[in-house]
C-alpha positions in Angstrom: 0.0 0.0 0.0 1.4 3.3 -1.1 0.8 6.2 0.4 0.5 9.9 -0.8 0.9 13.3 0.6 -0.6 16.1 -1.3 -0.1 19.9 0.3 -3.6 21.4 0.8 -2.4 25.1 2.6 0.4 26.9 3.3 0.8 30.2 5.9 3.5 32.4 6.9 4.0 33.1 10.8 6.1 35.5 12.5 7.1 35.1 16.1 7.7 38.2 17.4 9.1 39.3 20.5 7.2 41.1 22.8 9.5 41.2 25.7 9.7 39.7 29.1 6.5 39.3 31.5 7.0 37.8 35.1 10.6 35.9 34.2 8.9 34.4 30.8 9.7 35.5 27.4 6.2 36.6 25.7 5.7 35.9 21.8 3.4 37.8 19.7 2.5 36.2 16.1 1.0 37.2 13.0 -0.2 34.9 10.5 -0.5 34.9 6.5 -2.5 32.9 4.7 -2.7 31.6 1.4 0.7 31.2 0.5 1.4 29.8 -2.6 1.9 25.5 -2.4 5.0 26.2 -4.9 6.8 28.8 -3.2 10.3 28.0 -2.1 11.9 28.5 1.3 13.9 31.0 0.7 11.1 33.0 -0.5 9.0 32.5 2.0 11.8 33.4 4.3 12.3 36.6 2.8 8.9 37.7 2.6 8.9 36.7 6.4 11.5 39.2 6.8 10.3 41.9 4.9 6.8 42.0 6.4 8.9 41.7 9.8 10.4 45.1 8.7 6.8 46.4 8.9 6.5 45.1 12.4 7.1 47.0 15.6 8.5 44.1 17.8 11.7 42.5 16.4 11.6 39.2 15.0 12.3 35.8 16.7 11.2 33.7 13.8 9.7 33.0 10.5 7.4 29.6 10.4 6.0 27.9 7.7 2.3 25.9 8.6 1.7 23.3 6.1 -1.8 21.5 6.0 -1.3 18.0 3.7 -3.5 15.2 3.1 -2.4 11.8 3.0 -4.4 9.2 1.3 -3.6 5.6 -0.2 -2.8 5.2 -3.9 
């Protein structure tokens, strides 16, 4: 039985720091959907960064989600 994985959605997420509260490092995020299934790392890295740019907390990290579906062939 073979199985396949097929990438349904894509989104961008920034983890950005929002400094320290009580001892614990606090994260703010921002999300971007619809990201194209064929984009490339590196692009969606850069865009990461260059929205970051736009931010007002600095940037932790960038994150790609991926939804996939796996089904039997």
């Amino acid at each position: 039985m073979a199985i396949e994985v097929m990438a349904e959605k894509r989104t961008l997420k920034l983890e950005l720091d929002a400094g320290m509260v009580d001892g614990k490092q606090r994260i703010s995020s921002k999300s971007y959907s619809n990201v194209k299934l064929d984009a490339t790392d590196d692009s969606i890295h850069a865009s990461g960064e260059a929205l970051a740019g736009l931010q007002e907390l600095p940037l932790m990290k960038v994150k790609k989600v991926e939804e996939s579906v796996i089904t039997n062939v």
